[in-house]
C-alpha positions, 0 to 999 in steps of 0.5 A: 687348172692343168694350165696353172699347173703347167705354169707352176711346173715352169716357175719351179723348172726355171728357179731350180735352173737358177739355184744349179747355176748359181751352185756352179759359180760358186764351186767354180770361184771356190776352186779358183781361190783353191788354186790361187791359194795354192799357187801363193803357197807354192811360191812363198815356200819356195822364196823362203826355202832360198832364204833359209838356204842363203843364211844357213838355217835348217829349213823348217817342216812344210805342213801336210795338206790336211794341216793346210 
């Protein structure tokens, strides 16, 4: 019976083990596309900031980062 349970423990151990690293992957990948995301942001603002400034038009409002 204890070494049932014993076995039991470690099934339960070694799931929760798995879960926390799948967790990890996925805030990891979230992150990464969080910065990717932002970096794209980054870079098109700052093509079309060139653009405005090149014909003359007034640029437009940038949203905040809670607007994004």
């Amino acid at each position: 019976m204890q070494a049932e349970q014993a076995r039991q423990q470690e099934a339960q151990t070694l799931v929760l083990k798995g879960i926390r690293q799948q967790q990890e992957a996925m805030r990891l990948k979230l992150q990464q596309q969080s910065q990717i995301q932002q970096q794209m942001f980054t870079f098109f603002s700052g093509c079309f900031g060139q653009l405005y400034r090149h014909t003359g038009l007034p640029e437009p409002q940038l949203p905040t980062p809670q607007q994004l």
